[in-house]
VOGU-3710 file (C-alpha; in Angstrom, 3 decimals, decimal comma):
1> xxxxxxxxxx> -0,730/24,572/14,715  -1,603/24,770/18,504  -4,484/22,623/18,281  -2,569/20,101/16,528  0,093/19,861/19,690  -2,867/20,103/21,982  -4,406/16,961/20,955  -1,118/15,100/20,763  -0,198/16,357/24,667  -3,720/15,281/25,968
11> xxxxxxxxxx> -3,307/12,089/24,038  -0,237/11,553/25,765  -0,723/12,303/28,585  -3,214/9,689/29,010  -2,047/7,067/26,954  1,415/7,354/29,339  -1,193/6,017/32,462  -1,922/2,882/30,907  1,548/1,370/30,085  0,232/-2,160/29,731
21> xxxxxxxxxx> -0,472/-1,305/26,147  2,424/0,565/25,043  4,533/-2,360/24,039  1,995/-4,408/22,250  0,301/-1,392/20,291  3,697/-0,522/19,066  4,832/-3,782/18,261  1,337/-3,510/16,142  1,931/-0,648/14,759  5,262/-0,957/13,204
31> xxxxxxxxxx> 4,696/-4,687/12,257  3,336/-4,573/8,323  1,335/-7,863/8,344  -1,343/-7,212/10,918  -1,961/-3,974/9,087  -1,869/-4,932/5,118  -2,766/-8,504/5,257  -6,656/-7,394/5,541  -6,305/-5,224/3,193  -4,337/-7,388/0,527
41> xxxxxxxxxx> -7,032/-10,618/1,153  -9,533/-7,666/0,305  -8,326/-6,722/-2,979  -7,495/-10,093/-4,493  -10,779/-11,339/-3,326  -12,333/-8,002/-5,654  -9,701/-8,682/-8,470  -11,175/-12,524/-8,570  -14,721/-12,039/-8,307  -17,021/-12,657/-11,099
51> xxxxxxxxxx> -17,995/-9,113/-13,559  -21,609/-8,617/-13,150  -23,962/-9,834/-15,959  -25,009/-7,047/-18,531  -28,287/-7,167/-19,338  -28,839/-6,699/-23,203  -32,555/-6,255/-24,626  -33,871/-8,601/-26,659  -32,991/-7,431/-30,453  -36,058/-8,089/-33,486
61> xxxxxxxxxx> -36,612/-11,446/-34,053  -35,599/-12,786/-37,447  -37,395/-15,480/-39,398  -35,284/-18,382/-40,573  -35,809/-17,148/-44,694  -34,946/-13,529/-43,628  -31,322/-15,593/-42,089  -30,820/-17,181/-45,303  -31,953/-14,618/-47,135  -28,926/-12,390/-45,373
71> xxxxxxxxxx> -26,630/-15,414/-46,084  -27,224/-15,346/-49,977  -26,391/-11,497/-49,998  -23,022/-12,429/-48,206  -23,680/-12,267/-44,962  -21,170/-14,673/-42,984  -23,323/-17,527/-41,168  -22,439/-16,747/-37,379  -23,958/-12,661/-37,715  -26,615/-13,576/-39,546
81> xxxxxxxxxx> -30,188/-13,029/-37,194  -27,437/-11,784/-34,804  -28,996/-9,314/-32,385  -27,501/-6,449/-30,717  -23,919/-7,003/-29,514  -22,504/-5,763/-26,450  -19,878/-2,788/-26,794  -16,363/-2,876/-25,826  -16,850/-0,075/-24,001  -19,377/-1,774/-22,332
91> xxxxxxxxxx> -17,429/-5,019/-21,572  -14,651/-2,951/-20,060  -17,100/-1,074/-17,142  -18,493/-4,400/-16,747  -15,039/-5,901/-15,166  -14,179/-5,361/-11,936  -10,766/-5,330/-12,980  -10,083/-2,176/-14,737  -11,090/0,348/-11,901  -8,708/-1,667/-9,204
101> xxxxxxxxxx> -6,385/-1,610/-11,968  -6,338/1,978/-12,593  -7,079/2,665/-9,010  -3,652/1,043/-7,788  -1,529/3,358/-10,001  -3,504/6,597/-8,950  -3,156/5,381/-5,295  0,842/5,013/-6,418  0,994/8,536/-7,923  -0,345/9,494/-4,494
111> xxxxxxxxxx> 2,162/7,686/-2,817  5,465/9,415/-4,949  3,606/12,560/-4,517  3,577/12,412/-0,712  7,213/11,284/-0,517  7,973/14,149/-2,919  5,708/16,722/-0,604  7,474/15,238/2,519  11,205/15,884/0,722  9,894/19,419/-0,069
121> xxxxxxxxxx> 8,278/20,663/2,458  10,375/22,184/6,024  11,053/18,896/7,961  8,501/18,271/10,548  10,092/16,070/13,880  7,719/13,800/15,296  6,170/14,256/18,511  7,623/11,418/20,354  11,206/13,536/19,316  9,790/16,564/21,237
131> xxxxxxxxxx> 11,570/15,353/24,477  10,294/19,047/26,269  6,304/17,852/25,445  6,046/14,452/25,221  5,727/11,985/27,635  7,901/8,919/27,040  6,180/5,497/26,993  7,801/2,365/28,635  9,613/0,253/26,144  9,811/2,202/23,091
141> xxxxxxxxxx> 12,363/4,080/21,582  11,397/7,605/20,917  13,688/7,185/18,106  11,400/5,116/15,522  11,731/6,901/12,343  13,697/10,007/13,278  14,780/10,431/9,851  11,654/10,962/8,286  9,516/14,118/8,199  6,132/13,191/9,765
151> xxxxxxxxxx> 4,230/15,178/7,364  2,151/14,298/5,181  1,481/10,730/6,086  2,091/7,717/4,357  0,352/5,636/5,943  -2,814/7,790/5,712  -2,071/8,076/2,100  -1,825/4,293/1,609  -4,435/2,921/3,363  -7,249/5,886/3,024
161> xxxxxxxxxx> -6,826/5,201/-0,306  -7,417/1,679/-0,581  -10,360/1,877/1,478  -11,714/4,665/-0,945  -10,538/2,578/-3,880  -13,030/-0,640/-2,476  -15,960/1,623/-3,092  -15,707/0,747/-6,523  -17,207/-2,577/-5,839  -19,215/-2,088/-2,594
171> xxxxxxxxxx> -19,433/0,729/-0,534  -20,165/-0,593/2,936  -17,199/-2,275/2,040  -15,450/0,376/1,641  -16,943/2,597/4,748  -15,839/-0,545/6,736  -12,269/-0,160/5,901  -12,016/3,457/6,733  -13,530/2,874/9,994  -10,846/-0,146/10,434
181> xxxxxxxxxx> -8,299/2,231/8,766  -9,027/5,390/11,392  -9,619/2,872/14,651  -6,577/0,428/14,065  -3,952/1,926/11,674  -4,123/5,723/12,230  -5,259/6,110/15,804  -2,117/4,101/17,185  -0,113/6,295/15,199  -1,428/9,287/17,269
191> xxxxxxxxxx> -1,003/7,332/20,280  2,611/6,613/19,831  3,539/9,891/18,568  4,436/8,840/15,571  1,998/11,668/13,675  0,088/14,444/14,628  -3,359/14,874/13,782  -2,956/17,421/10,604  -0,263/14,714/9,208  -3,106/12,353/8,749
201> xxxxxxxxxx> -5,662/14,482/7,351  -3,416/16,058/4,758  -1,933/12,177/3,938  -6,049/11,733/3,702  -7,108/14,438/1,238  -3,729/13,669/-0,737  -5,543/10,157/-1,403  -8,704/11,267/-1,947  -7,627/14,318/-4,554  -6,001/11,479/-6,680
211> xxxxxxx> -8,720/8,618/-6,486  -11,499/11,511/-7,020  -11,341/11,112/-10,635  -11,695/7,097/-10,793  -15,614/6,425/-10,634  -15,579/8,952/-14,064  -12,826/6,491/-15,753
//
């Protein structure tokens, strides 16, 4: 797509006049613990936090001769004057648990389906590869993961959809780690030439067609 090498070359091109940042935003970028530390403290602290109370109405009251009255006919002590019970059904939405749960293995069929997609698909170079284009920065090998097709993302895939998988317990949670996800984890990626723009939005709708189905589970 033109438009997708357009806004790679006037990224570029710009990002090459301020090389006081190209070593430490790549040294950022390719380093796994300033990126997924946030994001694992995140979901532990979710997959420890207390299910919300379910509030049950009150059920008929029952006179103490009605309870032994149930008791003579064979009623077992603990359910007599019991009122109504929650559901299992119930007590599974209540935990926070379950939709991380089955979030993490939607966001993993995501992940094998992107790597499958990328296997498939013609192979797609990286912009920092397309020596006639791109700009090189000082200090970084143009190199960095030559041998794998740029499209769709993983990173985009991985990280999109953990931030879409927080919603399930807070929302402005979740809104606040796709804005971290876009500003500090994708961006550089652009920057570096590591992705082009359409590698990141297909990586993103990859995520979201697999976690769309999770707030109905």
């Amino acid at each position: 797509m033109a438009w997708d090498h357009e806004i790679i070359e006037i990224l570029n091109r710009w990002f090459v006049s301020h090389p006081e940042f190209h070593r430490p935003l790549y040294l950022f970028a390719t380093s796994d613990l300033p990126k997924g530390i946030l994001f694992i403290a995140l979901f532990v602290a979710l997959w420890h936090r207390r299910p919300p109370s379910i509030p049950v109405a009150p059920g008929p009251q029952i006179t103490r001769s009605a309870r032994l009255e149930q008791q003579s006919n064979g009623l077992p002590e603990e359910l007599a004057g019991m009122g109504p019970r929650i559901t299992r059904s119930a007590r599974h939405r209540s935990s926070p648990r379950r939709p991380l749960f089955i979030g993490l293995l939607l966001l993993l069929l995501a992940l094998a389906t992107n790597r499958l997609l990328a296997s498939l698909l013609p192979f797609r170079p990286r912009p920092s590869l397309l020596t006639d284009t791109w700009l090189p920065l000082s200090n970084i090998s143009p190199r960095a993961f030559s041998s794998l097709s740029s499209f769709p993302s993983d990173h985009a895939v991985f990280f999109i959809g953990l931030s879409l998988l927080f919603a399930t317990s807070s929302r402005l949670l979740s809104l606040a780690a796709l804005l971290y996800t876009s500003l500090f984890i994708l961006f550089p990626r652009l920057l570096l030439g590591f992705h082009y723009p359409t590698d990141l939005l297909a990586g993103a709708l990859i995520s979201a067609l697999f976690l769309s189905p999770l707030p109905f589970l």
